[in-house]
C-alpha positions in Angstrom: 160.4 63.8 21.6 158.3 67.1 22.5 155.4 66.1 25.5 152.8 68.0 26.2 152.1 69.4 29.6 149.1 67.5 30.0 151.1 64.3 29.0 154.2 65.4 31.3 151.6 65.3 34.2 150.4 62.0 33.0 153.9 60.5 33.5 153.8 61.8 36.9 150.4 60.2 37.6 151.4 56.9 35.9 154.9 56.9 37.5 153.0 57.6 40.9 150.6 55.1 40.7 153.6 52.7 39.7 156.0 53.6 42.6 152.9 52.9 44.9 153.0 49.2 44.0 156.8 49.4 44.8 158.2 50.3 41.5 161.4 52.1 41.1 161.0 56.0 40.7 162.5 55.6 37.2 161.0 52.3 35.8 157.8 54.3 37.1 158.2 57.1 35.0 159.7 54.9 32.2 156.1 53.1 32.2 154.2 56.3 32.0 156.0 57.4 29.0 155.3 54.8 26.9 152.1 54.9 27.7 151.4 58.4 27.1 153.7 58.6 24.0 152.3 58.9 20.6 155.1 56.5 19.8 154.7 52.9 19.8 158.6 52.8 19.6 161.2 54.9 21.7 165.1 54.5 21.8 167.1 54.8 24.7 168.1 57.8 24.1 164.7 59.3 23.7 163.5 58.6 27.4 166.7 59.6 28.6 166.3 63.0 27.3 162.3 63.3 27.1 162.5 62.5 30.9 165.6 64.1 31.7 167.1 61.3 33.8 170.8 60.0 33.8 171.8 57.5 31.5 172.3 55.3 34.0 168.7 55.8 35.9 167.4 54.8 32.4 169.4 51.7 31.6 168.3 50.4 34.9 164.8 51.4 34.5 164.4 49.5 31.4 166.4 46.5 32.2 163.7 46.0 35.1 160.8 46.8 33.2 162.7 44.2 30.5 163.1 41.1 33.0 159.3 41.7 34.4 158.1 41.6 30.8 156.5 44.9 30.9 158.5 45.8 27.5 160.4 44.7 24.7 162.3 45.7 22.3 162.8 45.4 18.6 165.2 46.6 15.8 165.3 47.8 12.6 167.7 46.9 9.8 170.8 49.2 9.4 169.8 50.9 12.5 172.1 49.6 15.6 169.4 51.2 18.3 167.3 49.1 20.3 163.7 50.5 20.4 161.8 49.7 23.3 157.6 49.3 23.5 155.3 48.5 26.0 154.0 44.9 26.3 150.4 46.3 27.1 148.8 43.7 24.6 150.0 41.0 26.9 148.4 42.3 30.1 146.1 39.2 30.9 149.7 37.3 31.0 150.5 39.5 33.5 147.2 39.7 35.4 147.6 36.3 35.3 151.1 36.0 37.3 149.4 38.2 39.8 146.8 35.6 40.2 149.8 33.3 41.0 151.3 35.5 43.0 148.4 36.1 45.5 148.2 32.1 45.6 152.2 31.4 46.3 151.5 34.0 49.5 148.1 32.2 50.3 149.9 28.9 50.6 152.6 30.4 53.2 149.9 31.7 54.9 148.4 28.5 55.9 152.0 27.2 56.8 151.4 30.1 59.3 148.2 29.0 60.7 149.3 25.3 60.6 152.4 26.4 62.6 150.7 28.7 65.2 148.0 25.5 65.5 150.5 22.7 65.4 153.1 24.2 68.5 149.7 26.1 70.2 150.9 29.7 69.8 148.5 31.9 71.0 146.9 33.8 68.8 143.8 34.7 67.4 143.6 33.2 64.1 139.8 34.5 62.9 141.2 37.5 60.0 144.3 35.2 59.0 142.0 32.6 57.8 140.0 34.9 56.8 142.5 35.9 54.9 143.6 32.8 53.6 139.7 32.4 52.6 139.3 35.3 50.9 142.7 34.7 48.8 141.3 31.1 48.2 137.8 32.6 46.8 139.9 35.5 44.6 142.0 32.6 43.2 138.9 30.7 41.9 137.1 33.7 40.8 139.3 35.9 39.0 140.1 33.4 36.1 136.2 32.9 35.5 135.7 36.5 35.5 137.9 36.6 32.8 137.0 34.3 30.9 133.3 35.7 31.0 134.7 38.9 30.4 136.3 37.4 27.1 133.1 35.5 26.1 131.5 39.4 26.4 133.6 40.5 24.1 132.8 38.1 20.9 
């Protein structure tokens, strides 16, 4: 697979963006392949190449971006290859865990200020539970602002 220099830089931006939010270098660029590829399908071999990294860089990479459900894979008859796509169809799932996410840390950051109240730690509490608020108000808001975001769309 031949890309572009304008999609080369692309993967770079993408991969980038990705490693900022604490993605592997390699998953990073992984993502920003399939999403710049006029493919909907690539085999292994295929981003190995096109991105010039080891095999073993690439098997990790998409074993990571396979166990975060970021991709899948499917096969074709007679063809023993795995091809490997981008799950970007299933992105409010994903939007979704991060929802959960911000809530799981929310709830260890009240154990925090129940602890530091409870055993009289000093401290000055005001931007954790502001924090904590502000998490709180997110976790309510962001489902109904998709959910009106869907209703715009009908």
């Amino acid at each position: 697979m031949k890309l572009t220099e304008k999609q080369k830089a692309l993967v770079e931006k993408i991969g980038i963006f990705h490693e900022s939010v604490g993605m592997q270098p390699a998953a990073a660029r992984v993502m920003g392949l399939f999403f710049v590829s006029d493919k909907s399908e690539i085999a292994f071999d295929e981003v190995t190449e096109t991105l010039g990294i080891s095999k073993s860089a690439t098997s990790n990479a998409i074993n990571l971006l396979l166990q975060t459900g970021q991709i899948d894979y499917t096969t074709f008859s007679g063809d023993r290859k795995r091809y490997f796509r981008l799950k970007a169809k299933n992105w409010r799932e994903g939007f979704s865990k991060h929802i959960d996410k911000m809530t799981g840390f929310n709830v260890l950051l009240r154990e925090v200020l129940e602890v530091k109240r409870s055993e009289n730690i000093t401290c000055d509490c005001d931007d954790l539970e502001e924090l904590v608020n502000f998490l709180d108000y997110l976790h309510q808001q962001l489902p109904l602002l998709l959910a009106k975001w869907e209703q715009s769309r009908k």
